[in-house]
C-alpha positions as CSV (number, residue, x, y, z in Angstrom):
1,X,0.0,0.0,0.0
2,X,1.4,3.4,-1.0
3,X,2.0,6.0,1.7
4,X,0.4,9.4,1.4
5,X,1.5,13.0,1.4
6,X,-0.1,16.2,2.4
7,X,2.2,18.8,0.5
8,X,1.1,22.8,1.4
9,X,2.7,25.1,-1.3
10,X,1.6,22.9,-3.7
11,X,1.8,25.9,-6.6
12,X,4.9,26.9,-5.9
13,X,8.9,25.8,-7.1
14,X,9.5,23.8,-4.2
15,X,5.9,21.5,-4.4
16,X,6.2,21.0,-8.3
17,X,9.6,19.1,-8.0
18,X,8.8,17.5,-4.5
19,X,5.2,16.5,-5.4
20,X,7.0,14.9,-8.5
21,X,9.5,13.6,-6.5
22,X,7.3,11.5,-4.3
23,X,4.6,10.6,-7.1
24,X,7.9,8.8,-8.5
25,X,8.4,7.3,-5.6
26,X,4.8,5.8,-5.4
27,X,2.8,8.3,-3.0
28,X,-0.5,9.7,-3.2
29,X,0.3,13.1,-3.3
30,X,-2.2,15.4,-2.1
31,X,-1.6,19.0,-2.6
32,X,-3.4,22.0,-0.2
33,X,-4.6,25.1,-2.6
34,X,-5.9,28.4,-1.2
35,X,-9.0,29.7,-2.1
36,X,-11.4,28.5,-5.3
37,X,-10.7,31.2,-7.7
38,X,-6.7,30.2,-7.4
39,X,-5.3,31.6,-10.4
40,X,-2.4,28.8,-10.1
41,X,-5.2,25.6,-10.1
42,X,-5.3,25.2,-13.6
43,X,-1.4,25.4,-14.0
44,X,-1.1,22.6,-11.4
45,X,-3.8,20.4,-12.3
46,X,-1.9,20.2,-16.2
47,X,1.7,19.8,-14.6
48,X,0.5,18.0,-11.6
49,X,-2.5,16.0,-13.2
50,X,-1.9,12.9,-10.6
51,X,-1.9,15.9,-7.4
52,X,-5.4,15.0,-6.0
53,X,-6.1,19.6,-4.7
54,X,-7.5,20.1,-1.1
55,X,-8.8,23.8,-0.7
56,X,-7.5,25.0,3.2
57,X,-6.0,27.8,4.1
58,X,-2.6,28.1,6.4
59,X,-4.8,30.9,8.2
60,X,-7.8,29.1,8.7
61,X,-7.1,26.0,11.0
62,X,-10.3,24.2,10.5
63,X,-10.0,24.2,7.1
64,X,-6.6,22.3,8.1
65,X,-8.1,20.0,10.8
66,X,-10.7,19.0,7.7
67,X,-7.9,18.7,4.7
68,X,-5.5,16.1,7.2
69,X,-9.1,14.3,8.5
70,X,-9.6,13.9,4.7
71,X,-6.6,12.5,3.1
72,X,-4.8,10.9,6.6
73,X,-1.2,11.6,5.4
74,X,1.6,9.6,6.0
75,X,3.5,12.8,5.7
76,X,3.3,16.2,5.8
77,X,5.6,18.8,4.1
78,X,4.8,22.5,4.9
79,X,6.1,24.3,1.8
80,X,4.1,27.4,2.0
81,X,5.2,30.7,3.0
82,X,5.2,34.4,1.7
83,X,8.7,33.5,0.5
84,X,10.2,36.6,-1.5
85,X,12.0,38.4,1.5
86,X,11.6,42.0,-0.1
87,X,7.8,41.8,0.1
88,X,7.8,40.9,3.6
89,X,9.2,44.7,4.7
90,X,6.2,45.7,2.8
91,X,4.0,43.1,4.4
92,X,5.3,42.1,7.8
93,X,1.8,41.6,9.2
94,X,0.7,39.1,6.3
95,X,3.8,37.4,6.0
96,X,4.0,36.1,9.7
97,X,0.2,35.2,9.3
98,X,1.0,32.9,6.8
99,X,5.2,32.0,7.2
100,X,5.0,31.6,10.8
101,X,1.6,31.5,12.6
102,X,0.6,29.1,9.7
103,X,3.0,26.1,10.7
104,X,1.6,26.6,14.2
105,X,-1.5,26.0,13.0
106,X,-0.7,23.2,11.1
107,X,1.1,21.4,13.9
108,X,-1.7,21.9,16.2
109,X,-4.5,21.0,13.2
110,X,-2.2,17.2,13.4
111,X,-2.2,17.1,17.0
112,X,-5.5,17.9,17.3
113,X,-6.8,14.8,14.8
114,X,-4.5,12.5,16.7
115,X,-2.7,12.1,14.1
116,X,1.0,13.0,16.3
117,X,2.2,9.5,17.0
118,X,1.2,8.5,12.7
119,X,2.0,11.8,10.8
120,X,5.8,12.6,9.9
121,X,6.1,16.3,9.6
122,X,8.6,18.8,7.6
123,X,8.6,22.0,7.7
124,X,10.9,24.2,5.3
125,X,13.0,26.3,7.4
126,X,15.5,28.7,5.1
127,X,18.8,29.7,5.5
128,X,17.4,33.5,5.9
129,X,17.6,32.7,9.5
130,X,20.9,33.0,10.0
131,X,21.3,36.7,8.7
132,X,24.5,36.4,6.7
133,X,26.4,38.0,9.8
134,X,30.0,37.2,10.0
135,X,30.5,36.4,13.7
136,X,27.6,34.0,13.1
137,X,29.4,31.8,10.6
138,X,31.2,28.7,11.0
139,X,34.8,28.3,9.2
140,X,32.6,26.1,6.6
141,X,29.7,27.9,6.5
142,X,26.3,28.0,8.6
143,X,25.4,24.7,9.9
144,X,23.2,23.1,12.5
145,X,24.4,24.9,15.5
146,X,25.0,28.4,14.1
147,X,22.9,30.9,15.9
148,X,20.0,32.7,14.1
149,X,20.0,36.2,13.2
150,X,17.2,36.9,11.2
151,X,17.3,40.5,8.9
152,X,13.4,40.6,7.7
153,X,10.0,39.6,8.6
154,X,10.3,36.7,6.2
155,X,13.6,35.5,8.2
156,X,11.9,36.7,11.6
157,X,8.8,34.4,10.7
158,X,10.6,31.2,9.8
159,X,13.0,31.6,13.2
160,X,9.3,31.2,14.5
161,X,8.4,28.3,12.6
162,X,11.8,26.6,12.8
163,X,11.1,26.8,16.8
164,X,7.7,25.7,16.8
165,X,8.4,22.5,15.3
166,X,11.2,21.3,17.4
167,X,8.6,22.5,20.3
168,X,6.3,19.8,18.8
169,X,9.0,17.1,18.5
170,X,9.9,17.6,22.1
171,X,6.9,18.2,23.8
172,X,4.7,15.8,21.9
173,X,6.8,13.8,20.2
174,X,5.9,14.4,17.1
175,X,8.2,13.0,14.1
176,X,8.9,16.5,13.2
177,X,12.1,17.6,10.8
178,X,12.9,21.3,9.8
179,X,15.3,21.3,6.5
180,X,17.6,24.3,6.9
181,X,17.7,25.2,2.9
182,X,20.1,27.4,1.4
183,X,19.0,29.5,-1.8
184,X,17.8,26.8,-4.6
185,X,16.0,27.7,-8.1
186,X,15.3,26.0,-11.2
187,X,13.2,27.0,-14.0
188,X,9.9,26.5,-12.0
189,X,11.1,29.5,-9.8
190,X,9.3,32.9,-9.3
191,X,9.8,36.1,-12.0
192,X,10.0,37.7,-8.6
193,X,13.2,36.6,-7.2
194,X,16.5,37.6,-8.6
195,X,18.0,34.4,-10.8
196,X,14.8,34.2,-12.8
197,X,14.3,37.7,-13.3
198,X,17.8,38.0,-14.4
199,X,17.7,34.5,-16.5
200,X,14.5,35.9,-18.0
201,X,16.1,39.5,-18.9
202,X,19.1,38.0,-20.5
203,X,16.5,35.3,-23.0
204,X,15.0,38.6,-23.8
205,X,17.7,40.7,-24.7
206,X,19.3,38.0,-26.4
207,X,15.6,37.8,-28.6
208,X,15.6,41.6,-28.7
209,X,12.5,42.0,-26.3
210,X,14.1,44.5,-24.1
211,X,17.3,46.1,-24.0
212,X,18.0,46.3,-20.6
213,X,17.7,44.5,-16.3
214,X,17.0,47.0,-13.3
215,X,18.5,45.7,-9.9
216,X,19.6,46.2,-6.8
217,X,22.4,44.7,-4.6
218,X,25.2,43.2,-6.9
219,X,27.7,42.4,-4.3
220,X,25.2,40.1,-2.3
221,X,26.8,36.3,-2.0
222,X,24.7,33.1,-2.1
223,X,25.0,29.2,-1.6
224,X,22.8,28.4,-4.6
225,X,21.8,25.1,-5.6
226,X,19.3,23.2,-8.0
227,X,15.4,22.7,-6.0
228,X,15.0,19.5,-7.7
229,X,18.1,18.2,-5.8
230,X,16.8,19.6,-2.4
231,X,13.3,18.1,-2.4
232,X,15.0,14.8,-2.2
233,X,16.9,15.6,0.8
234,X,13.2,16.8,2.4
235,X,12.1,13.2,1.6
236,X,15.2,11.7,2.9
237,X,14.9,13.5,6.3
238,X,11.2,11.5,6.5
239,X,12.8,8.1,6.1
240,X,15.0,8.5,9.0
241,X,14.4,6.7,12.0
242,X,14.6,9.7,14.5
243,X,13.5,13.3,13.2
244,X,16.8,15.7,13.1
245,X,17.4,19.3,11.6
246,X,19.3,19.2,8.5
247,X,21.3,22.3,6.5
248,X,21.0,22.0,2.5
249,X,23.8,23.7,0.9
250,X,26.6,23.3,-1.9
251,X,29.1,24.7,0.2
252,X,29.9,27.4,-2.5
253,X,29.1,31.2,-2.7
254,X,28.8,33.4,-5.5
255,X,27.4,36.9,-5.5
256,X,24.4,38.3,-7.9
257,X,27.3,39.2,-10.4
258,X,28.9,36.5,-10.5
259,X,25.2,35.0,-11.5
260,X,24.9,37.7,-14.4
261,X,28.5,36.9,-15.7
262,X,27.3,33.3,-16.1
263,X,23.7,33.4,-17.1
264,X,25.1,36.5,-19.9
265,X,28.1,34.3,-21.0
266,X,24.8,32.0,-22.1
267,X,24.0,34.1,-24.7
268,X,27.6,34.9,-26.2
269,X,27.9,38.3,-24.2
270,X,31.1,38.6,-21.7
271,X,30.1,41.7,-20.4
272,X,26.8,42.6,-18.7
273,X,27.8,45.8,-17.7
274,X,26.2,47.5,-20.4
275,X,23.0,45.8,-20.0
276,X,22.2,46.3,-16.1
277,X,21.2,49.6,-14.4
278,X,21.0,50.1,-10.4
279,X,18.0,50.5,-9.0
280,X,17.9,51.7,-5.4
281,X,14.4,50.8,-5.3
282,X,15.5,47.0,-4.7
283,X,17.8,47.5,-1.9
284,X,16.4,45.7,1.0
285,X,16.5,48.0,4.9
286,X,18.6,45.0,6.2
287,X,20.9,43.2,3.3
288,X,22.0,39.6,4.4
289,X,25.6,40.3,2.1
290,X,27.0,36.7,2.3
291,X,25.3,32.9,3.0
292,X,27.1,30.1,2.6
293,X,26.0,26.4,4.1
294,X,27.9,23.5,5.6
295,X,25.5,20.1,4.7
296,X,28.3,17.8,6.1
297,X,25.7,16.4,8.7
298,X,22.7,15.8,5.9
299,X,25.4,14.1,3.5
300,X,26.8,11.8,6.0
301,X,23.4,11.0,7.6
302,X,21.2,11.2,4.7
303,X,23.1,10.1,2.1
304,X,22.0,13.4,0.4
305,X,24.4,15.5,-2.9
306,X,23.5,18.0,-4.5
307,X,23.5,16.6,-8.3
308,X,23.4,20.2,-10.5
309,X,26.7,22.8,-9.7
310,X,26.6,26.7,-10.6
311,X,27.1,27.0,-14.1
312,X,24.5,24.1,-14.8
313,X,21.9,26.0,-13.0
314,X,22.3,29.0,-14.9
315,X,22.7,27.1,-18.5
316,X,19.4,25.0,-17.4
317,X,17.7,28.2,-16.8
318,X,18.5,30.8,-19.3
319,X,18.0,27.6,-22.1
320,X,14.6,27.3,-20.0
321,X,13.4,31.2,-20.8
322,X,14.9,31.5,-24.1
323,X,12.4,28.6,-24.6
324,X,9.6,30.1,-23.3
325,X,9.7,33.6,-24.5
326,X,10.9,32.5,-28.1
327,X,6.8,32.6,-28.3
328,X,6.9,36.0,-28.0
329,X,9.4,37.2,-30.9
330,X,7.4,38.0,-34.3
């Protein structure tokens, strides 16, 4: 019989490649959507077509109670979050709603259908906690043990949620993992969020749809990996025998230039100075300038490596866009 999985986030980077992850692995994947006018259901249903939708809310935790009393999941992976840091300066109130209160309610939505001693529970905690302060930061890189320093609401709200669930596994006993993830993208991520915005500028220019990128912090460093390889390391963290925190990370650091160099250098241009302008508008109040993650403990436990490295990231993206807005060019 084939274990079930209640995945929240469902429309989002990180729920495509896990719920395909697990739905190769032979789960029923069950996937939580807010809201019936969702303008991501229709995307989901034609990527995800085996995803079996639950409407509930992270805010409403009846709705919750009624979605894990429906499907009775094996596991639970709490993907959902308002995850793009800049909006949560502009947001706070919303963001904590949702990023932090949310897994709260979640938790208490499993203990309250008695499902603690049968659900196994994961919740995605980000390497935004740590701040990217220097005295904060292991010889290799934030691991396990480094202390938090969160610089936004978004980083704030996931210190909350990180602690909440190791509240649950020690007062309840509750199976309950948070995976530590340092920055991962992929073609499935956001237009919002720095690589794809700059991967889709460059497929542009390249097309001649626009001639030039608008951004903000060049200079800022960080550990970025491939999501496909990191939902596999959530699912790893499930088939352990006691629940554990684990740090995700290649162990490598480039800054948002050294991201432009590469994903230009696609395209046959060496130098993207021409093509970017600064625009103070996307400076953030508090800049985390540098992350960088030690995984020793999740490779030597879990087994877990990342598979993709810098440059294939970028190629596999850039090749990605150039694909999709070739649709565009008359």
């Amino acid at each position: 019989m084939s274990k079930k999985a209640l995945i929240t986030g469902i429309t989002g980077q990180d729920g495509y490649y896990l719920a395909k992850t697990l739905f190769q692995k032979n789960y029923e994947v069950f996937g939580l959507i807010r809201g019936q006018n969702n303008p991501k259901k229709n995307l989901v249903e034609q990527e995800l077509p085996f995803v079996k939708l639950i409407e509930a809310d992270l805010t409403d935790q009846s709705s919750l109670v009624r979605a894990i009393n429906y499907c009775q999941p094996d596991e639970v992976y709490n993907l959902a979050a308002i995850s793009f840091v800049a909006y949560s300066f502009y947001a706070p109130q919303i963001t904590f709603d949702i990023t932090g209160k949310g897994v709260l309610n979640l938790l208490e939505a499993i203990r309250l259908t008695n499902n603690l001693d049968k659900i196994k529970f994961y919740q995605a905690s980000t390497s935004e906690m740590f701040g990217g302060l220097e005295y904060n930061r292991q010889e290799k890189g934030y691991d396990e043990k480094a202390l938090l320093h969160p610089r936004s609401p978004y980083g704030v709200a996931k210190v909350y949620g990180h602690y909440i669930t190791r509240n649950y596994r020690e007062s309840y006993g509750l199976f309950a993992c948070s995976g530590i993830l340092f920055n991962h993208e992929s073609e499935k991520r956001g237009y919002e969020f720095v690589t794809r915005k700059i991967t889709q500028a460059v497929a542009r220019i390249k097309l001649g749809l626009q001639d030039h990128i608008e951004l903000g912090n060049l200079d800022a460093k960080r550990d970025w990996g491939y999501a496909a390889d990191y939902v596999e390391g959530m699912w790893q963290m499930l088939q352990q025998n006691n629940p554990e925190d684990f740090v995700l990370a290649t162990g490598e650091t480039h800054s948002v230039k050294d991201f432009l160099k590469a994903a230009f250098k696609e395209i046959g241009i060496n130098d993207y100075q021409p093509y970017v302008k600064h625009n103070p508008a996307f400076m953030r109040p508090a800049e985390v300038d540098l992350l960088i993650g030690n995984s020793q403990k999740a490779e030597s436990q879990l087994g877990w490596k990342r598979q993709v490295d810098f440059k294939q990231l970028v190629k596999l993206m850039v090749e990605n866009d150039l694909a999709i807005e070739k649709q565009f060019v008359k």
